[in-house]
Backbone as CSV, one residue per row, in Angstrom:
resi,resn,N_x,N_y,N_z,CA_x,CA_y,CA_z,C_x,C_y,C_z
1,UNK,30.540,-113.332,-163.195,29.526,-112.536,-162.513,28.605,-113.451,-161.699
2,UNK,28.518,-112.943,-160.356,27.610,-114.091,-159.399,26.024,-113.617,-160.229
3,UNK,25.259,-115.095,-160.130,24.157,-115.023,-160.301,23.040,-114.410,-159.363
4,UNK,21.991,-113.983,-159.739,20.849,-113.389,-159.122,20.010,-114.615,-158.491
5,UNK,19.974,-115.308,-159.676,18.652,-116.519,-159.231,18.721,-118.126,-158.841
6,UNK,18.863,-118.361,-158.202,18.843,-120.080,-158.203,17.654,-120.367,-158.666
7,UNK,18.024,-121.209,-160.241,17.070,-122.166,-160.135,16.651,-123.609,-160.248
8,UNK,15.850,-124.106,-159.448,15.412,-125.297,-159.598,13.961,-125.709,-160.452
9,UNK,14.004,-126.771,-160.775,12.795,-128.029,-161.387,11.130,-127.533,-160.518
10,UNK,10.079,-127.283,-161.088,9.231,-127.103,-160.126,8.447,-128.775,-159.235
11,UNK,9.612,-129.896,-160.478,9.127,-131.264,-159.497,9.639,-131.174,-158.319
12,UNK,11.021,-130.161,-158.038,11.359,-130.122,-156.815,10.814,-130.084,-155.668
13,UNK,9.247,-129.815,-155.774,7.944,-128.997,-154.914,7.572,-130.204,-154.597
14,UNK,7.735,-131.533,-155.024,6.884,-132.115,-154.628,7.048,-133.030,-153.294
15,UNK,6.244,-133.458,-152.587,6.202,-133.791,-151.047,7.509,-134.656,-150.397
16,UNK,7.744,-135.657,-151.911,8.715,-136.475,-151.891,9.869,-136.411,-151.857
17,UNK,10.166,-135.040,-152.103,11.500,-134.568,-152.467,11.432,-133.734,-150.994
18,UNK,10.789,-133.155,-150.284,10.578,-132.469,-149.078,10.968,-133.277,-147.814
19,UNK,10.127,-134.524,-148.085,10.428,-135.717,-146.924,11.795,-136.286,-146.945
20,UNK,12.541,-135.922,-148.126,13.893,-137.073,-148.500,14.677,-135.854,-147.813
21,UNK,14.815,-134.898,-148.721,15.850,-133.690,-148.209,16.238,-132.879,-147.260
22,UNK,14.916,-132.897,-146.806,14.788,-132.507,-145.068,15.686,-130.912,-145.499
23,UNK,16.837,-130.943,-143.844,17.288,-129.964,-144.345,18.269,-129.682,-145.038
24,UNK,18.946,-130.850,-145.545,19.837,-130.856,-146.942,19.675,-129.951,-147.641
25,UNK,18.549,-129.169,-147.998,18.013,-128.435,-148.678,18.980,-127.461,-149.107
26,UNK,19.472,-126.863,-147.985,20.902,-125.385,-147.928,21.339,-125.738,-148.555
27,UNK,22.260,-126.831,-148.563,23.100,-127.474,-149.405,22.968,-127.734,-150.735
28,UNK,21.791,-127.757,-151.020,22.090,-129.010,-152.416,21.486,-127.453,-153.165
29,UNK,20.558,-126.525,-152.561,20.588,-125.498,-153.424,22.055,-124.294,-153.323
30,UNK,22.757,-124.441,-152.518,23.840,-123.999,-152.477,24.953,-124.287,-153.803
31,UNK,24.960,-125.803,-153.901,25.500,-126.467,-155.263,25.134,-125.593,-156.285
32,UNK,23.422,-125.780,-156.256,23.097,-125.413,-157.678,24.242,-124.369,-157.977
33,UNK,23.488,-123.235,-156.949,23.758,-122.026,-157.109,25.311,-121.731,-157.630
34,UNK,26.046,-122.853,-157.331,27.881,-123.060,-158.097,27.889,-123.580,-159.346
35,UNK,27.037,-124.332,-159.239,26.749,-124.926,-160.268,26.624,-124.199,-161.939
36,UNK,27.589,-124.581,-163.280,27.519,-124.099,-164.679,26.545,-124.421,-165.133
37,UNK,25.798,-123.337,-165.707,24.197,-123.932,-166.335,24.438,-125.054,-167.260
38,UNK,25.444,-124.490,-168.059,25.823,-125.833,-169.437,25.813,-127.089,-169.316
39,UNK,26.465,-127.347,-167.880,26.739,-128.774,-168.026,26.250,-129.337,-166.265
40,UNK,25.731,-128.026,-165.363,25.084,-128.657,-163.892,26.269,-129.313,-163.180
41,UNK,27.440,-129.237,-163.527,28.509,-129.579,-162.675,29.398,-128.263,-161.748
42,UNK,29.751,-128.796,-160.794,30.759,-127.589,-159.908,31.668,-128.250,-159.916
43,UNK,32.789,-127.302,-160.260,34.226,-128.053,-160.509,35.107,-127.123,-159.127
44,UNK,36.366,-128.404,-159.124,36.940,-127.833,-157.853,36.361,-127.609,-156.888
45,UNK,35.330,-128.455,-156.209,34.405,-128.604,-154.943,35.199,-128.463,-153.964
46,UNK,35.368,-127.636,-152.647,35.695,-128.163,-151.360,35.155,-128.028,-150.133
47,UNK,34.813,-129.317,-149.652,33.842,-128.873,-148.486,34.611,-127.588,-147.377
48,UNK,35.565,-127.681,-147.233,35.968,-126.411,-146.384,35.295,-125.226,-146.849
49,UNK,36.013,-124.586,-148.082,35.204,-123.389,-148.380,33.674,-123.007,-148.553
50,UNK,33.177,-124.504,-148.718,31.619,-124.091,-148.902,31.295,-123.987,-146.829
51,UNK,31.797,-125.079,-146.294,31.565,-124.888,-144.674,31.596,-123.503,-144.345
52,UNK,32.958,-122.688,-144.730,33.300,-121.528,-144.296,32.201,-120.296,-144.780
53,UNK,31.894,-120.768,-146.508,31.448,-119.715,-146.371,29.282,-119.961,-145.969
54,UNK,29.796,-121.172,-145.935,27.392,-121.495,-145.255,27.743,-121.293,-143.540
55,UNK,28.575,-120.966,-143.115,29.709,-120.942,-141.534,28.229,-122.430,-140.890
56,UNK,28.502,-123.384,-141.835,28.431,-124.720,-141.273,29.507,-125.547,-140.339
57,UNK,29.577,-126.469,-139.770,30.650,-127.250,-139.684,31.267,-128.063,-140.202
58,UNK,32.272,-127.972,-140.996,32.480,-128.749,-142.320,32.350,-130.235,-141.802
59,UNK,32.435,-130.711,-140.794,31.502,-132.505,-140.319,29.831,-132.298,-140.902
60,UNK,29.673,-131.487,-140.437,28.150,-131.481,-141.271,27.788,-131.168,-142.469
61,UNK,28.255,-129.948,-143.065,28.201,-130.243,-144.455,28.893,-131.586,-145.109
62,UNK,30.067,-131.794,-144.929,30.189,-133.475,-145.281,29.577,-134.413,-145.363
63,UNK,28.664,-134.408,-144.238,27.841,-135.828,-144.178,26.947,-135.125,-145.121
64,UNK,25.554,-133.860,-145.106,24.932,-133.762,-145.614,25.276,-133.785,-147.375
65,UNK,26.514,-133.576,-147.802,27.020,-133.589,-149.182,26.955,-135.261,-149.711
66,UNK,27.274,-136.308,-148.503,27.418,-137.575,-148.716,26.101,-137.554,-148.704
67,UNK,25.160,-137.560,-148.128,23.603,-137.940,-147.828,22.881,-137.839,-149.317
68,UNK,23.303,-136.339,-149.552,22.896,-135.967,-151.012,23.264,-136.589,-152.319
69,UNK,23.998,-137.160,-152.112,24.781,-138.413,-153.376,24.182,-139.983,-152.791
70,UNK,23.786,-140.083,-151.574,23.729,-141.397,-151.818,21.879,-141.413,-152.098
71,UNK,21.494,-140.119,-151.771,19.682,-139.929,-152.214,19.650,-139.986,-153.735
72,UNK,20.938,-139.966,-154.273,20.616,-139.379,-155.796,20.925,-137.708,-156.053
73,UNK,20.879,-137.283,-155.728,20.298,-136.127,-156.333,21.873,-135.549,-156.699
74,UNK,23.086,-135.530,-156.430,24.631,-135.393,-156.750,25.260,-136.534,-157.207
75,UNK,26.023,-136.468,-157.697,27.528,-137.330,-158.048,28.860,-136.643,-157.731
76,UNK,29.612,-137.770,-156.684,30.814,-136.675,-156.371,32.081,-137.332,-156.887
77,UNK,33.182,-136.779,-157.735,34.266,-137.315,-158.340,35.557,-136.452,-157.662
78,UNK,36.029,-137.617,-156.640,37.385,-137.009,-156.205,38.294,-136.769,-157.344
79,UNK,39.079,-135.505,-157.194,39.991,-135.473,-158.440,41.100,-134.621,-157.996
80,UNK,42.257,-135.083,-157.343,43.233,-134.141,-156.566,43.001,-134.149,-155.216
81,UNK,42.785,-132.878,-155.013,42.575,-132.299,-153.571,41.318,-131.405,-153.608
82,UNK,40.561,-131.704,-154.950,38.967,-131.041,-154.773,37.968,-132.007,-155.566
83,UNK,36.927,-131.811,-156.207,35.579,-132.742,-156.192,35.018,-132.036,-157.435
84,UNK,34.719,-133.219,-158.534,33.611,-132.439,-159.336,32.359,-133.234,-158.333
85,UNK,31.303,-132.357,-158.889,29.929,-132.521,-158.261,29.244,-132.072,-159.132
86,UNK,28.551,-133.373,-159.877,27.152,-133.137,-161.079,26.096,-133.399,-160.174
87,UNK,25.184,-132.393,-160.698,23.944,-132.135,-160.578,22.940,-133.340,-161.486
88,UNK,22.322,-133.895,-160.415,21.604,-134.929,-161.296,20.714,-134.701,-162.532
89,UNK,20.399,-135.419,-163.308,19.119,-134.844,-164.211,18.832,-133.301,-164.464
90,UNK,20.173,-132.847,-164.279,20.109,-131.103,-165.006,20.217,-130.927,-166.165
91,UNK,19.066,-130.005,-166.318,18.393,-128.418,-167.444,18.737,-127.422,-167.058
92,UNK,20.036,-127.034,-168.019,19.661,-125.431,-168.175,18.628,-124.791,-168.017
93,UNK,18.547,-124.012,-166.758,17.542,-123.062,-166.488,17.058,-122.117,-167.835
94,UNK,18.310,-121.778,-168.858,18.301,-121.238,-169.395,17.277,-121.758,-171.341
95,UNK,17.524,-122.663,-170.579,16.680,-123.593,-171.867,15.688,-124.291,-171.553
96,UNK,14.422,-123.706,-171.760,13.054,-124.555,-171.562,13.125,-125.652,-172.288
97,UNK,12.610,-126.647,-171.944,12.818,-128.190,-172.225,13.605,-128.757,-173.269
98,UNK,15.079,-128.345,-172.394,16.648,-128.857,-172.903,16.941,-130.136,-172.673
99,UNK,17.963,-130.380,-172.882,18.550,-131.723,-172.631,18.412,-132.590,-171.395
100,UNK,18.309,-133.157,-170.584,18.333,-133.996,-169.295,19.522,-134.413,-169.772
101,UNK,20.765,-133.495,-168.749,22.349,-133.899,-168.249,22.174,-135.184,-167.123
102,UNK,23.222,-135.467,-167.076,24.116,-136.572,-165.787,22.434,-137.295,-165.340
103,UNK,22.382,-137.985,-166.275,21.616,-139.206,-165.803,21.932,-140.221,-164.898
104,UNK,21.109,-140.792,-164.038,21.925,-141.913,-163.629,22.157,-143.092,-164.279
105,UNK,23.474,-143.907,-164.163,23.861,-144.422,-164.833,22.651,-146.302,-164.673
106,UNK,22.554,-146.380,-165.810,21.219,-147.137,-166.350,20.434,-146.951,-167.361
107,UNK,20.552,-145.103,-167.875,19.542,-144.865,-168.630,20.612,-144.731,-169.866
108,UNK,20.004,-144.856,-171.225,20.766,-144.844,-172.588,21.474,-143.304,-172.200
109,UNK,20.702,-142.724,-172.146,21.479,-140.917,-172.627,21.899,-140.814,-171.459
110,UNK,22.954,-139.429,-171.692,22.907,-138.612,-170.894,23.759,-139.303,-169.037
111,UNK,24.636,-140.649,-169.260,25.161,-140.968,-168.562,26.292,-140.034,-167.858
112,UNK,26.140,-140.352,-166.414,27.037,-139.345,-165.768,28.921,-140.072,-166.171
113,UNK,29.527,-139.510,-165.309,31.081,-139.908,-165.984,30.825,-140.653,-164.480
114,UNK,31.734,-141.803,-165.303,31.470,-143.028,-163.924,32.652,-142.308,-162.439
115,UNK,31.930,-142.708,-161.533,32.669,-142.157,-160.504,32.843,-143.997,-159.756
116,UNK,33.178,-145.061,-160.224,32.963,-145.948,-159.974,34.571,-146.498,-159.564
117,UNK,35.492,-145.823,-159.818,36.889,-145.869,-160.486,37.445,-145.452,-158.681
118,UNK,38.065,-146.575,-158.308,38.547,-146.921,-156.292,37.728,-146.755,-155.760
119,UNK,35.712,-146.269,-156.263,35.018,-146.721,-155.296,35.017,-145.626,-153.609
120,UNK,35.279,-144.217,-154.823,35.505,-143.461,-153.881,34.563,-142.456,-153.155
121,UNK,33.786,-142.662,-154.333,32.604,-141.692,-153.755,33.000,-140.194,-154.064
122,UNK,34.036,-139.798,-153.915,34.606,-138.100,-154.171,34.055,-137.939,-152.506
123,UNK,34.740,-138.736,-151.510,34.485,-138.421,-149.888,35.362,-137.737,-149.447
124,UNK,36.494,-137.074,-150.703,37.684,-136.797,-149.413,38.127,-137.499,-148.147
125,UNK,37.736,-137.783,-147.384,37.899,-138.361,-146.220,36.493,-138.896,-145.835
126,UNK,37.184,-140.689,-145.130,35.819,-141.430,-145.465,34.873,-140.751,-143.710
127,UNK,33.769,-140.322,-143.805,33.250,-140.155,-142.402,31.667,-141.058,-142.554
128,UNK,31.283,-141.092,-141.400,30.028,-141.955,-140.948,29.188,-140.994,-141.356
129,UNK,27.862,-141.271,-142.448,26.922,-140.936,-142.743,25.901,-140.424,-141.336
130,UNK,25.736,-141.250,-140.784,25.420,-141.173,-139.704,25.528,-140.724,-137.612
131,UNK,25.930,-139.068,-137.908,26.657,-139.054,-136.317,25.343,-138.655,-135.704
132,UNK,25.457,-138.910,-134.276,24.657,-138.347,-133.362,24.741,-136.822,-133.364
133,UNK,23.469,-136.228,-133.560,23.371,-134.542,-133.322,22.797,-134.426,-131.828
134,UNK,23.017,-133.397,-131.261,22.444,-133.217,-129.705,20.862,-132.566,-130.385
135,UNK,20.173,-132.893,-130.103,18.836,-132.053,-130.712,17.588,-132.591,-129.802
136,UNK,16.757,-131.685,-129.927,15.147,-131.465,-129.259,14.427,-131.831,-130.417
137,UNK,14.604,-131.969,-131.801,13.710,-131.618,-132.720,14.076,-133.033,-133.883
138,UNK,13.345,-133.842,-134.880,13.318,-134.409,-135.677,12.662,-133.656,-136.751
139,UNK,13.679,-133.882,-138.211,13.511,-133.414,-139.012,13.588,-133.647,-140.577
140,UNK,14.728,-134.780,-140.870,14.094,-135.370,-142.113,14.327,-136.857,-142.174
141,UNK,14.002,-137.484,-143.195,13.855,-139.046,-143.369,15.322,-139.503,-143.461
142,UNK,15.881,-140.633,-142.943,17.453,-141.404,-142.925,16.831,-141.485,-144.510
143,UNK,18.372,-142.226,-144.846,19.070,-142.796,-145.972,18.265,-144.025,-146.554
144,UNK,17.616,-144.630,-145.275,16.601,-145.931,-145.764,15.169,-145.818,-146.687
145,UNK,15.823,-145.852,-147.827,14.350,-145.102,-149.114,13.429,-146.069,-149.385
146,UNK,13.919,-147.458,-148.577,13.321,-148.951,-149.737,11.500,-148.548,-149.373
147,UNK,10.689,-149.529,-150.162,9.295,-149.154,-150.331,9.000,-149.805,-148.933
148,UNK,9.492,-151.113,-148.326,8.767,-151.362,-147.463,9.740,-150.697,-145.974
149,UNK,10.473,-149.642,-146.098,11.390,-149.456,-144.659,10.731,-148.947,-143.819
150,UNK,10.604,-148.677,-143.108,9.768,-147.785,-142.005,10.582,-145.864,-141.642
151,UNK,9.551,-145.378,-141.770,10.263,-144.162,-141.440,11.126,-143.601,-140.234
152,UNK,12.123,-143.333,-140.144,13.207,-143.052,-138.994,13.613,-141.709,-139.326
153,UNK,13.522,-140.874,-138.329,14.001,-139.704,-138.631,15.342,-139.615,-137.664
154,UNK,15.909,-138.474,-138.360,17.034,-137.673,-138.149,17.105,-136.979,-137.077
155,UNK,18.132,-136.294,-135.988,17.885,-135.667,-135.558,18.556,-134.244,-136.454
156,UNK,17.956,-132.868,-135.668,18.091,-131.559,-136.747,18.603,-130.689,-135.676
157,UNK,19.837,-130.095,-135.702,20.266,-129.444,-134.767,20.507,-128.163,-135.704
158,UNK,20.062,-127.501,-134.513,19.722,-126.003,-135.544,21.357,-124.924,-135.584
159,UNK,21.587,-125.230,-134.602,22.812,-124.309,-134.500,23.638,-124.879,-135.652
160,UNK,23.732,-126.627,-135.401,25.166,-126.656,-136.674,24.552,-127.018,-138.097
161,UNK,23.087,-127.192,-138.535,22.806,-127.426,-139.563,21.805,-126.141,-140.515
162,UNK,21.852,-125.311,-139.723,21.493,-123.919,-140.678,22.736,-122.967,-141.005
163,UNK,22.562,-122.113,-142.139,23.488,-121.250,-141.925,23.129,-120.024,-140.842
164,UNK,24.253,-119.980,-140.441,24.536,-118.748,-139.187,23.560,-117.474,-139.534
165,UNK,23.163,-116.732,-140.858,21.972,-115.748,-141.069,20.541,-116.297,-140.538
166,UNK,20.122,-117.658,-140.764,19.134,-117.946,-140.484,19.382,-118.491,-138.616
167,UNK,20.274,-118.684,-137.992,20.506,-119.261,-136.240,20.066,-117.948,-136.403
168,UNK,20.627,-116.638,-136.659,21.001,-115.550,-135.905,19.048,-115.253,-136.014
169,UNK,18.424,-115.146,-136.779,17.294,-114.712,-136.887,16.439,-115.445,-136.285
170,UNK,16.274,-117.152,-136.547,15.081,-117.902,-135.924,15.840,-118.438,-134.303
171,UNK,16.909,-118.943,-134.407,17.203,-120.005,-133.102,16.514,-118.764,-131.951
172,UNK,16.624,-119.804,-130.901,16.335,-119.191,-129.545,17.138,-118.476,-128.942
173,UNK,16.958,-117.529,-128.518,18.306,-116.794,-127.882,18.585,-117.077,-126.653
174,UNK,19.758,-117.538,-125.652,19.975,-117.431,-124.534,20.256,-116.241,-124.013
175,UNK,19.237,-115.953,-122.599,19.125,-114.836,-122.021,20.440,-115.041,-120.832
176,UNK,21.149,-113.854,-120.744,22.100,-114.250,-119.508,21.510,-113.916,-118.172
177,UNK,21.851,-113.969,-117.099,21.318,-113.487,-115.589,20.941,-112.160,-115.254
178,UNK,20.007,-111.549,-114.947,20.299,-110.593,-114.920,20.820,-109.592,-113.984
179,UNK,21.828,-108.719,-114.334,23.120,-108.479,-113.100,22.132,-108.023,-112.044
180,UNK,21.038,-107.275,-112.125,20.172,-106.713,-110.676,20.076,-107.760,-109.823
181,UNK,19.824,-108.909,-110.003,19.814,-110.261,-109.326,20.953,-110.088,-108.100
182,UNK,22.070,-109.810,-108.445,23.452,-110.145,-107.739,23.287,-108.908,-106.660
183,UNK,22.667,-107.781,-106.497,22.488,-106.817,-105.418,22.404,-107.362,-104.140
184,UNK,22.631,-106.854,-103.387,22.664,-107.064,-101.966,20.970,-106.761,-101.379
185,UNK,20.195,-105.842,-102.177,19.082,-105.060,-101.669,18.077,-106.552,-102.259
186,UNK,18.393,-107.118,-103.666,17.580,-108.390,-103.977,17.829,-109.141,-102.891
187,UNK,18.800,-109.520,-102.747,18.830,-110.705,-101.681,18.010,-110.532,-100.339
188,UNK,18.216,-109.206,-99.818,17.629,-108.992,-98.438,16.104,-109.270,-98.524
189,UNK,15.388,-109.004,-99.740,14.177,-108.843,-100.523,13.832,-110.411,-100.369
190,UNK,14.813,-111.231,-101.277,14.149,-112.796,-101.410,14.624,-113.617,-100.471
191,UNK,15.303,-113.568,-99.068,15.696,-113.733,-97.895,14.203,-113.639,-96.852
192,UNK,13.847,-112.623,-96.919,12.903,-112.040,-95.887,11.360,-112.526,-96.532
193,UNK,11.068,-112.376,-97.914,9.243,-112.698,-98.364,9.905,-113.834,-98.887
194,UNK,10.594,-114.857,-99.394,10.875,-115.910,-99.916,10.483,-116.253,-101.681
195,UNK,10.372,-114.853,-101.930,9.482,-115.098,-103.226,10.558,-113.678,-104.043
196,UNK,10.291,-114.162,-105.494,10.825,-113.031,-106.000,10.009,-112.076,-106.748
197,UNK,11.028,-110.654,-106.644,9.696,-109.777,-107.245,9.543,-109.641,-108.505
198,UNK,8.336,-109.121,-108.937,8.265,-108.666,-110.384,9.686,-107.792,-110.722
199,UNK,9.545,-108.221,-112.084,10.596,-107.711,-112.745,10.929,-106.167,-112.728
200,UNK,9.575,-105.753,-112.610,9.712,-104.128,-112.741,9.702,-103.546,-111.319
201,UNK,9.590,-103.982,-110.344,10.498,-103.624,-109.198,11.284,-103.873,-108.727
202,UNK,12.631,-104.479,-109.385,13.715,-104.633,-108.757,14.477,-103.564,-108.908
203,UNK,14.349,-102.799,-109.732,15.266,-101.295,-109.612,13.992,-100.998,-108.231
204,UNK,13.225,-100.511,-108.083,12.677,-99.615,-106.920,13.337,-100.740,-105.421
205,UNK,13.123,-101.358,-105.539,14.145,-101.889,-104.529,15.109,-101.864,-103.832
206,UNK,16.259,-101.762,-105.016,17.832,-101.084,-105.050,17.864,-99.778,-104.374
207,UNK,16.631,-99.120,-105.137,17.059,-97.957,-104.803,16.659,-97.330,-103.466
208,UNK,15.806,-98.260,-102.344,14.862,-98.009,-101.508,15.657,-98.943,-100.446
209,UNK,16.054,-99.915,-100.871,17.224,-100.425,-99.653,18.777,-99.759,-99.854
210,UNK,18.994,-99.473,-100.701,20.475,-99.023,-101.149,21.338,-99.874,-100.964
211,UNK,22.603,-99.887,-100.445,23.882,-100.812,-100.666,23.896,-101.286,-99.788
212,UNK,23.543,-101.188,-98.207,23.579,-101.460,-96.810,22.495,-101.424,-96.305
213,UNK,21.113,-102.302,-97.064,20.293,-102.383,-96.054,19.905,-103.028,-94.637
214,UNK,19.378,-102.432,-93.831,18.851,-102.900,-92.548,18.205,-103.718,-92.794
215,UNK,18.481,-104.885,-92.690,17.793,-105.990,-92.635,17.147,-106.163,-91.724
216,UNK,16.868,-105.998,-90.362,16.140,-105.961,-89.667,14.677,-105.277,-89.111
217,UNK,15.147,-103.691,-90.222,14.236,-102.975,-90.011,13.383,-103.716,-91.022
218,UNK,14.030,-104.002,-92.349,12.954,-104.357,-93.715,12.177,-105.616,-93.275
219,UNK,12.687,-106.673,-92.249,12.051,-107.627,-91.782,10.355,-106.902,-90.722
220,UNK,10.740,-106.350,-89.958,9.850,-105.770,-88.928,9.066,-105.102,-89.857
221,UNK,8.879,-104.417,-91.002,8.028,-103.446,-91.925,7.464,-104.674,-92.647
222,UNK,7.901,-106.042,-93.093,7.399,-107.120,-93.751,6.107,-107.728,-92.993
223,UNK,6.935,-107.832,-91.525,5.896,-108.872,-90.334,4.885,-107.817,-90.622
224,UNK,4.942,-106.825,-89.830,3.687,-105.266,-89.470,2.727,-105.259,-90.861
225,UNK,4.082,-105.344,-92.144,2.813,-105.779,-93.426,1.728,-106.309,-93.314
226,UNK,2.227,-107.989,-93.103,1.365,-109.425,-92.840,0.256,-109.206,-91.510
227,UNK,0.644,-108.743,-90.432,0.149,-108.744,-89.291,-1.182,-107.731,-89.652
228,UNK,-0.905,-106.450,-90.625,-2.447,-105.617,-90.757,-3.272,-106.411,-92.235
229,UNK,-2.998,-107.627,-92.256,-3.607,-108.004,-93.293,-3.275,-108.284,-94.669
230,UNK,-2.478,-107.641,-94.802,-1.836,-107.380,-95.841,-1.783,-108.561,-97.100
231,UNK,-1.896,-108.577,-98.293,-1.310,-109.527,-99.369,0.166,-109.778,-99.334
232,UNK,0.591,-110.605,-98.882,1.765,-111.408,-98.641,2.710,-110.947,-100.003
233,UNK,2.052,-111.530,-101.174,2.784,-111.490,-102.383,3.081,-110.082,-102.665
234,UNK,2.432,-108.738,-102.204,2.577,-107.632,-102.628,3.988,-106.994,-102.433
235,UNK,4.288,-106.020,-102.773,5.849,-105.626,-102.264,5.094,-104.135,-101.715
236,UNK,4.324,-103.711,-101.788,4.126,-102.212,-101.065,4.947,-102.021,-99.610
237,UNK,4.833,-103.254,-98.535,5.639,-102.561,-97.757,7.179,-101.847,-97.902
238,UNK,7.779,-102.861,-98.755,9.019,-101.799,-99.164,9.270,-100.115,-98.848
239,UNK,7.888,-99.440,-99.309,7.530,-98.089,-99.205,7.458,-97.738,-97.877
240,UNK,7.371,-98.482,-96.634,7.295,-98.513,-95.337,8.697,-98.426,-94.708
241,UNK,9.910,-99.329,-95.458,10.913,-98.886,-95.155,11.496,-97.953,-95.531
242,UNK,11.053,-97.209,-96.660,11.487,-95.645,-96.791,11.109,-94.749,-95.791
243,UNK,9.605,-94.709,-96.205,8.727,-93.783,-95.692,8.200,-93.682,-94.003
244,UNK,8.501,-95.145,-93.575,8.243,-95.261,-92.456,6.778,-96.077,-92.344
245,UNK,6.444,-97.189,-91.203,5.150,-97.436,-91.314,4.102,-96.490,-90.259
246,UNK,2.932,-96.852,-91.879,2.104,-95.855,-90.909,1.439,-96.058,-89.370
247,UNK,1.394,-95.028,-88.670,0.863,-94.856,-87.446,2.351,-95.313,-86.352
248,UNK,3.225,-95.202,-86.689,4.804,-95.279,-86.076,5.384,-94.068,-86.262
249,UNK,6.027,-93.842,-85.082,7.069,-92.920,-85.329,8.038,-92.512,-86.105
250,UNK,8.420,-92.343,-87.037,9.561,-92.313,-87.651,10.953,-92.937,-87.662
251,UNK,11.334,-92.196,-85.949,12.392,-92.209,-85.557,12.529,-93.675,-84.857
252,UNK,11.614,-93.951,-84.427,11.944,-95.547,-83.552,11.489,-96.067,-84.175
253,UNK,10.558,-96.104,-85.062,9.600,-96.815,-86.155,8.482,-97.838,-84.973
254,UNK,8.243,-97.275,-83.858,7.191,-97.954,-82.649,6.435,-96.894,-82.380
255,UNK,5.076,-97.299,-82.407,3.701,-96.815,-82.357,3.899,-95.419,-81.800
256,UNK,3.404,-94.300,-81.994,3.004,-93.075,-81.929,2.481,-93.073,-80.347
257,UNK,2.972,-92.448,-79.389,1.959,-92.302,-78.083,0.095,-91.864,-78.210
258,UNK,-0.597,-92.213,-77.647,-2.213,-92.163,-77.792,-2.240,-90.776,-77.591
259,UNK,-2.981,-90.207,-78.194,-3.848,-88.370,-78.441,-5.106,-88.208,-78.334
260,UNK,-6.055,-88.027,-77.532,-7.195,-88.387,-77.852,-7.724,-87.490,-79.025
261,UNK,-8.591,-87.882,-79.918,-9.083,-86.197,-81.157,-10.372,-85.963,-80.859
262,UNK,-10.514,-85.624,-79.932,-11.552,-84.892,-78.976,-11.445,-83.378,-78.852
263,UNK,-12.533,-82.378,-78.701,-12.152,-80.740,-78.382,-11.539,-80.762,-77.550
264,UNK,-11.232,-81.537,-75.832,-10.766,-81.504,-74.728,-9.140,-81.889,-75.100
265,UNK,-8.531,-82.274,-76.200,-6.852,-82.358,-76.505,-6.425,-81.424,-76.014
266,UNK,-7.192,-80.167,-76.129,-5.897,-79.117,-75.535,-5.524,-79.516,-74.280
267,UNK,-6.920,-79.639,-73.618,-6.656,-79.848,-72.024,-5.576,-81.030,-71.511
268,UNK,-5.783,-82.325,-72.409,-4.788,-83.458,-72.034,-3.952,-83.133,-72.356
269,UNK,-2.993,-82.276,-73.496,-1.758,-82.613,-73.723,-1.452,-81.265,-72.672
270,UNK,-1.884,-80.386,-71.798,-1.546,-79.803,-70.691,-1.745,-80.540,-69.558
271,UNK,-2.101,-82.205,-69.934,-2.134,-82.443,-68.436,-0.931,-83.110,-68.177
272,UNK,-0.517,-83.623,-69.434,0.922,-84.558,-70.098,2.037,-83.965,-69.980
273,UNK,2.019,-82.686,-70.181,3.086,-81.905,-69.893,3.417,-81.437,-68.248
């Protein structure tokens, strides 16, 4: 029966263990979580299936599984074609202040089973502790623990070192283009004012130049914009190439003949005629 709870040590909390583990973290509580309370070991380890199922890249869980054994905190024993993996200094969750299992080897009790035997590490396949990640971001302390080393960080690439539930929720999302862009009516638009429009008028655009706009007319309604003053950045003239600009004719879109609006109109437009 899968368990409900992972648990860990509440020394786990402490700063030191935060700065070392960085984001190893998935991992090594992932173990637990395989991990037999009785004895804090996972038997038949394979980094594939744990890759597949944290949908890590099994290069990265690898290294981070090696990272975690050479910090201490695992022991890995090749054995076949899979891995035991003891849990360091494990207590049964189930037993308040039980035994301290898989000591490291030095202390009287509680010695782990030597994994010392070809010097293998339980690496499956030997890889570089150390690969280049493509990353923007630093995130936990190298392998160098000594008291006087200087701190060097890691780089932390989020896509291949979280599991895929947590990319899908925190990473950044890439936005694709957006298809209104590719219109013929945008282009005539950022051709003619050199600037692009707000987002929320590019549909009124489309729909106000349509598939075949006159580019020439939308140019002449732009200038006539600028020429009465107009805010450059605005898009209102657009509405001019629908509607027509004001004090123009419609039909030629050139100035209206003079009327005087005087009582005497009747008389001029009988003199016009």
């Amino acid at each position: 029966m899968k368990k409900t709870w992972i648990k860990v040590k509440r020394g786990f909390l402490q700063p030191e263990h935060r700065t070392k583990m960085g984001i190893r973290v998935w991992l090594y509580l992932y173990i637990i979580d395989q991990a037999d309370w009785e004895t804090g070991c996972v038997l038949e380890w394979k980094d594939k299936n744990a890759a597949d199922e944290l949908q890590m890249p099994m290069s990265t869980l690898r290294q981070q599984r090696q990272e975690l054994e050479e910090l201490g905190y695992i022991t890995c024993i090749q054995q076949g074609y899979s891995q035991k993996i003891l849990i360091m200094k494990w207590i049964d969750p189930r037993s308040y202040g039980g035994e301290e299992l898989n000591k490291p080897e030095g202390n009287d009790e509680g010695k782990v089973e030597s994994n010392n035997k070809g010097n293998n590490k339980g690496t499956e396949k030997s890889v570089p502790l150390h690969i280049n990640h493509i990353s923007q971001t630093t995130n936990h302390k190298s392998l160098n623990t000594s008291a006087n080393a200087d701190t060097v960080y890691e780089p932390f690439n989020i896509q291949a070192d979280m599991p895929q539930s947590f990319v899908d929720e925190y990473a950044p999302k890439k936005k694709g283009k957006d298809p209104r862009y590719n219109h013929v009516a945008y282009s005539v638009y950022y051709s003619i004012t050199k600037r692009k429009p707000n987002q929320i008028l590019v549909d009124d655009i489309i729909d106000i130049f349509g598939d075949s706009p006159d580019v020439e007319k939308a140019r002449k309604c732009y200038r006539e914009w600028i020429a009465r003053g107009y805010n450059p950045q605005a898009a209102n003239w657009i509405y001019w190439y629908r509607d027509g600009v004001p004090g123009y004719t419609k039909k030629s879109n050139e100035p209206a003949p003079f009327r005087p609006t005087t009582p005497d109109s009747d008389i001029y437009d009988a003199i016009i005629r």
